[in-house]
C-alpha positions as CSV (number, residue, x, y, z in Angstrom):
1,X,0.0,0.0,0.0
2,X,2.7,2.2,1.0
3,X,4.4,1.7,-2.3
4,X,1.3,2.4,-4.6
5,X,1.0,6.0,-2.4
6,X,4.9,6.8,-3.4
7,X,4.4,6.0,-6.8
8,X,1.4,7.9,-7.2
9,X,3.2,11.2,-5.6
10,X,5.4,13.7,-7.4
11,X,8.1,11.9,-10.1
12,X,11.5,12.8,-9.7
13,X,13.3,11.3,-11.9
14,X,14.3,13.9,-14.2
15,X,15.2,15.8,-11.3
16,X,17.5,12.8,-10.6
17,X,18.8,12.8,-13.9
18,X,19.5,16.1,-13.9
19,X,21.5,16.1,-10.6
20,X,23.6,13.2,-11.9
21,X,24.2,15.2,-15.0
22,X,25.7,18.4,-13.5
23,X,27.8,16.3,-10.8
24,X,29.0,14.0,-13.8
25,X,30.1,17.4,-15.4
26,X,31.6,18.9,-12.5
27,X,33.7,15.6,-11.6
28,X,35.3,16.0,-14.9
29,X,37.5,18.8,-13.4
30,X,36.9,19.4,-9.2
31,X,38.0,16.3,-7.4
32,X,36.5,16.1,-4.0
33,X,34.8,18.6,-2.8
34,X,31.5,17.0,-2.9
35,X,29.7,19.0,-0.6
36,X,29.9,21.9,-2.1
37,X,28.9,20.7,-5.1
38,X,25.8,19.5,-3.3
39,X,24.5,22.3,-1.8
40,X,25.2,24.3,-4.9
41,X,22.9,22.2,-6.7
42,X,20.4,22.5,-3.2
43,X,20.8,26.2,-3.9
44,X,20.1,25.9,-7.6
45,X,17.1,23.9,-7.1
46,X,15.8,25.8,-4.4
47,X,15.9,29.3,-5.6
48,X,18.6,30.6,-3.5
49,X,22.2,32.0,-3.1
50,X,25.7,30.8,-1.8
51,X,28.3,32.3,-0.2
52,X,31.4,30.1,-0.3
53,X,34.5,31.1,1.6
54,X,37.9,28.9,2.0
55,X,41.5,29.8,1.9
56,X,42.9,30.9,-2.2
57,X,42.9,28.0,-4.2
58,X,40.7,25.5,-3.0
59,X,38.7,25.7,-6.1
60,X,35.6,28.0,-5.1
61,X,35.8,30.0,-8.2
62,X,36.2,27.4,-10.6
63,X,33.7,25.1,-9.1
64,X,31.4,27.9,-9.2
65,X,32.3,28.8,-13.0
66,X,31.8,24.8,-13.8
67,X,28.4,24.9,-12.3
68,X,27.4,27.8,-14.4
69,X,29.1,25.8,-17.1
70,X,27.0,23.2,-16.7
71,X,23.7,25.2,-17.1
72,X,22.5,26.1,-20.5
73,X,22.0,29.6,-19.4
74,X,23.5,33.7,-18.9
75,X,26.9,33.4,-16.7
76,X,28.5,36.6,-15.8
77,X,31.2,37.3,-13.2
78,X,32.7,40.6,-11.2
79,X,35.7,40.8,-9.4
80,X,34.8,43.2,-6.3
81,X,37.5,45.6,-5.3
82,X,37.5,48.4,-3.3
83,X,37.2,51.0,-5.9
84,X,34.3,49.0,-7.7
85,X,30.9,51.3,-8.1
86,X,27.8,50.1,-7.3
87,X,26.9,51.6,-11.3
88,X,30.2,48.8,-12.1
89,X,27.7,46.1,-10.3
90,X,24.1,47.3,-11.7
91,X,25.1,49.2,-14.7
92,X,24.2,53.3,-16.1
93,X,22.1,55.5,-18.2
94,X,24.2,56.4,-20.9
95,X,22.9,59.5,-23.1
96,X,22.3,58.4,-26.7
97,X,22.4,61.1,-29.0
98,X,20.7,60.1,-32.3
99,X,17.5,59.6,-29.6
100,X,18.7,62.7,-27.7
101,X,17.9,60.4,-24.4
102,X,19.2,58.1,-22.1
103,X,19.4,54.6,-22.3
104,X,19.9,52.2,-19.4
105,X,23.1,49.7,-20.0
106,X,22.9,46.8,-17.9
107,X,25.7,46.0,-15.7
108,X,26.8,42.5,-15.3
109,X,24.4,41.7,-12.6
110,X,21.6,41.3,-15.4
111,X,22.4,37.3,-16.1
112,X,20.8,34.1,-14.8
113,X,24.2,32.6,-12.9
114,X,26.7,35.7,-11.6
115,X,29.7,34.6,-9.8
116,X,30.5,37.8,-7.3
117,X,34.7,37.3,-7.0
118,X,35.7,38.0,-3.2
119,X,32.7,39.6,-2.5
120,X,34.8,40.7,0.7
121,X,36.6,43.0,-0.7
122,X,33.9,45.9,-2.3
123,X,32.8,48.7,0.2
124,X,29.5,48.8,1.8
125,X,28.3,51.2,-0.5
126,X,28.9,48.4,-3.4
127,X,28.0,45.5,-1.8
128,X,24.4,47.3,-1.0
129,X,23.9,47.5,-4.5
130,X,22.8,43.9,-4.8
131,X,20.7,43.6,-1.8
132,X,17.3,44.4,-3.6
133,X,18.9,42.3,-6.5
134,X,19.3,39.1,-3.8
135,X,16.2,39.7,-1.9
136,X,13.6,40.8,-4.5
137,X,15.3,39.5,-8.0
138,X,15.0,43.4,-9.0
139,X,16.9,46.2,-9.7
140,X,16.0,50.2,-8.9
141,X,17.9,52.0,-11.1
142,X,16.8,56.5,-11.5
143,X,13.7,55.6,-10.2
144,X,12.5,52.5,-12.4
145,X,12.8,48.9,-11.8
146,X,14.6,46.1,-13.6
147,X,13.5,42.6,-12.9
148,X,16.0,39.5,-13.5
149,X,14.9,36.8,-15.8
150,X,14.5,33.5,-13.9
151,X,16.6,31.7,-12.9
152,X,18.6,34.0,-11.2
153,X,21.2,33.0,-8.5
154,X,24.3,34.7,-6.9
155,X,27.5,32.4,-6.0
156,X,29.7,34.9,-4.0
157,X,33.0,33.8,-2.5
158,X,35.4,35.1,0.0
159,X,38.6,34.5,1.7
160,X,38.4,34.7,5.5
161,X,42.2,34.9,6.4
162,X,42.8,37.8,4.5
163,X,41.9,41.1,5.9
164,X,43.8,44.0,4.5
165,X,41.4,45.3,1.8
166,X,38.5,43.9,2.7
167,X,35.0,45.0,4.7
168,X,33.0,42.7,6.5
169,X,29.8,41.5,5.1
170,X,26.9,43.2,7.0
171,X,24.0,41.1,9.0
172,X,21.6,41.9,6.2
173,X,23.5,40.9,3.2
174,X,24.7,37.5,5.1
175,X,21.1,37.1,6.0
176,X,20.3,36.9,2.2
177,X,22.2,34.0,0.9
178,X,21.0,30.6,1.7
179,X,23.9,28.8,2.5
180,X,27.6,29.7,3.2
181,X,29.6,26.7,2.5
182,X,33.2,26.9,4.3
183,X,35.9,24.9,2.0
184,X,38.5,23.2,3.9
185,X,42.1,21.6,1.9
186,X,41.5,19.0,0.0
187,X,43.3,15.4,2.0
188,X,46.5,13.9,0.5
189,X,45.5,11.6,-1.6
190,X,42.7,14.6,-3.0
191,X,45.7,16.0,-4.0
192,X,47.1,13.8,-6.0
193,X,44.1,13.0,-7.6
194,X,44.1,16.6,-8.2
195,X,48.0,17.0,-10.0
196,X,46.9,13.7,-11.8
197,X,44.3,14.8,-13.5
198,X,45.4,18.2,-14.1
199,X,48.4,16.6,-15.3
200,X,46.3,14.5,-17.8
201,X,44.5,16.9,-19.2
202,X,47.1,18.9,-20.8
203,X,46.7,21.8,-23.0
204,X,42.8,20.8,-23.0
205,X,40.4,24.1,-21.7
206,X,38.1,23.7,-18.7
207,X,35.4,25.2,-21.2
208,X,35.8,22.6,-23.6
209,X,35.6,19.8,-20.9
210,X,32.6,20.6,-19.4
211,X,29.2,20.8,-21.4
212,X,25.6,22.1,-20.4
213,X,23.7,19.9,-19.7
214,X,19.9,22.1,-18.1
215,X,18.6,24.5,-19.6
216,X,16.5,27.8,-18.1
217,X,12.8,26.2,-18.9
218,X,14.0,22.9,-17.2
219,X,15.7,24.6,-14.2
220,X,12.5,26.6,-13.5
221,X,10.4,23.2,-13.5
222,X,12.8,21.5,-11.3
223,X,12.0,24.7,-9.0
224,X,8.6,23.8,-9.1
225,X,8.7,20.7,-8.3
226,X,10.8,21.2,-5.4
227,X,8.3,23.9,-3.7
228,X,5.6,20.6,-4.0
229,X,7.6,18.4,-1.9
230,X,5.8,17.1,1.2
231,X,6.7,18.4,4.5
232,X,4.9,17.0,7.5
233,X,3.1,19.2,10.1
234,X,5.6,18.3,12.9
235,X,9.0,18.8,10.8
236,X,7.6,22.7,10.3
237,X,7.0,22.6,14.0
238,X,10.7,21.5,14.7
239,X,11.8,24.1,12.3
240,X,10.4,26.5,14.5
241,X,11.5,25.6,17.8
242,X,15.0,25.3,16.3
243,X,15.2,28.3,14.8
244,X,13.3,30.2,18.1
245,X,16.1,28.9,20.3
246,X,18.6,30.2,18.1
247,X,16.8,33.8,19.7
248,X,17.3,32.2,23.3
249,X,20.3,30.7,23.6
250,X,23.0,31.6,26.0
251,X,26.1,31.5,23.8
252,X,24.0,33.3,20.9
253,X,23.9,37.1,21.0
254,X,22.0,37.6,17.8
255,X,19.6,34.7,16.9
256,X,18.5,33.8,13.6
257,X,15.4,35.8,11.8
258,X,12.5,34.2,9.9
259,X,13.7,34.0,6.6
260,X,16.2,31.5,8.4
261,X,13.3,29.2,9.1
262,X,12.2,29.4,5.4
263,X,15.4,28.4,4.2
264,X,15.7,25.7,6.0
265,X,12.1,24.2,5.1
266,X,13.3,25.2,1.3
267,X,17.5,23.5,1.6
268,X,15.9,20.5,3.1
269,X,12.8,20.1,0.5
270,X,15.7,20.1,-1.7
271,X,18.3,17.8,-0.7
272,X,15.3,15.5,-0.5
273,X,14.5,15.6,-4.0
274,X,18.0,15.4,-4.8
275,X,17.7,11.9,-2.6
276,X,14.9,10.6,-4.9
277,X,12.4,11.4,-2.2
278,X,9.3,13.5,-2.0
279,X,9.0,14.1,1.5
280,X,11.6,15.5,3.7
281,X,12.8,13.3,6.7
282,X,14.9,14.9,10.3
283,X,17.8,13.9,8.3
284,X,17.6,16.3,5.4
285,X,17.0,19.3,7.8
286,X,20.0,18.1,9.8
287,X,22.2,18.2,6.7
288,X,21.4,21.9,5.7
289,X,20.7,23.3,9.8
290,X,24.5,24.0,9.8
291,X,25.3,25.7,6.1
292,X,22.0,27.6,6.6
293,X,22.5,29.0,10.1
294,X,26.2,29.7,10.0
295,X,26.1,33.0,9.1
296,X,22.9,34.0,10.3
297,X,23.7,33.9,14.1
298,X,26.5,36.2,16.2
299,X,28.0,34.4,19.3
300,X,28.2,35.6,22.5
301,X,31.1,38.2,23.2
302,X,32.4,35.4,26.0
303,X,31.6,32.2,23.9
304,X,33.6,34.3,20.9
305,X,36.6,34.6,23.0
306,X,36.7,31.1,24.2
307,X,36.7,29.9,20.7
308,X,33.8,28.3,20.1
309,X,32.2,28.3,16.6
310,X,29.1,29.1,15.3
311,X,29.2,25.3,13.8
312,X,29.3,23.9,17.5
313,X,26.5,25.7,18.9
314,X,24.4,24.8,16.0
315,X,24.9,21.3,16.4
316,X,24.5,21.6,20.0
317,X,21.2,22.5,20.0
318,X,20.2,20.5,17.8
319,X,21.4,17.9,19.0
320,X,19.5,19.2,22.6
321,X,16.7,18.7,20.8
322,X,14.0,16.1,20.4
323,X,14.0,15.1,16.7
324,X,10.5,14.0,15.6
325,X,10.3,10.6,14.0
């Protein structure tokens, strides 16, 4: 009986396919790094943006070029700097003269996929420019608005060592991207793998490696299918109390706001479709709680000094808390 009321539900099998496709893709060039790549893809599927921060090298800006590679769709990228205008990011009127008026010239922002280059290192002024862009998938630009075609999605990275040159992300930016994904060093033998295949490869092009495989009409309908996935009254409910004792927890100045909650109910829906499922189980919600709440919360002063991460208190309470089964 149970089996005749999954096959009945939502099929996800091109979803499945399509998963498989972009990892196959991506595997061609980034070894390891696999959950990266899967929360990515969550992003992707989910409507949402990434930050990714890691040390130089560790392949966050190719891995996010890859995945735009992968997708049949409008790629852009801007290397933030601190002299970069936010008119650099959106883009200008520029007077044309046989119309004696002036036209609007999109700035690289106007794409489906736009990979933000140590998004760190802009002023605040800059980095403000993009916050309607995140939030609202619009641009106001001399008092009219600019809407981005769908899909749109924002991979920023960041290096969190260096800190000459850079300005710190503000709450309301951070609070805008869905996941930040922290890259550690690849292991030893991830290494090799890496030199190997690098070594193999030769004078061949990343470009020419890699091939789209989803287009914009298909990505949209994956989106849709993951906003139908089933989510049981008592999972919301456990979202909820996580999220609230974010807002009450001793080593937690600042707790996490409701569009926290929503992302977690949207990360999990998809890393169960991206498990062949369509229903979301404890499990999913544990996978994203981490990469989702990260950035969204500011320790205690006390707890900060002691070392403790925002990873750690995360886990702890949810680990403090009963799961629902």
């Amino acid at each position: 009986m149970e089996e005749q009321l999954f096959q009945q539900r939502t099929d996800l099998s091109a979803l499945s396919e399509a998963v498989i496709s972009i990892r196959s893709e991506i595997g061609k060039i980034i070894v390891g790094q696999d959950e990266m790549v899967k929360l990515i893809i969550a992003a992707l599927l989910a409507d949402g943006h990434v930050l990714i921060e890691g040390v130089p090298g560790v392949a966050k800006t190719l891995t996010a070029k890859l995945v735009a590679r992968s997708l049949n769709t409008g790629f852009s990228r801007v290397q933030f700097t601190p002299d970069l205008m936010p008119s650099d990011v959106l883009g200008t009127p520029v007077f044309n003269p046989r119309e004696a008026s002036f036209e609007f010239k999109r700035g690289p922002v106007f794409s489906n996929i736009v990979l933000v280059d140590e998004i760190n290192r802009a002023p605040a002024k800059t980095q403000s420019a993009l916050l309607e862009i995140m939030e609202e998938r619009q641009a106001s630009v001399d008092g009219k608005t600019y809407t981005m075609s769908a899909p749109f999605m924002v991979l920023a990275t960041q290096n969190p060592v260096e800190q000459e040159g850079t300005y710190r992300l503000p709450e309301a930016q951070l609070d805008r991207f869905l996941f930040k994904i922290v890259v550690p060093y690849p292991s030893e033998s991830e290494e090799l793998a890496i030199l190997t295949k690098f070594h193999q490869m030769g004078n061949a092009s990343v470009n020419d490696v890699v091939r789209p495989v989803l287009n914009e009409q298909q990505i949209n309908s994956l989106r849709q299918q993951i906003k139908n996935i089933l989510m049981e009254e008592k999972l919301l409910q456990f979202i909820a109390k996580l999220i609230h004792q974010t807002r009450n927890h001793k080593s937690i100045y600042l707790g996490a706001s409701p569009r926290a909650s929503l992302a977690v109910m949207n990360a999990s829906k998809a890393i169960a479709a991206m498990q062949g499922r369509d229903f979301v189980t404890p499990d999913d919600i544990r996978e994203v709680v981490i990469p989702v709440l990260r950035h969204r919360i500011i320790l205690a002063p006390d707890k900060e000094m002691e070392g403790i991460t925002e990873d750690e208190v995360i886990k702890q309470i949810y680990q403090g808390m009963d799961v629902p089964r």
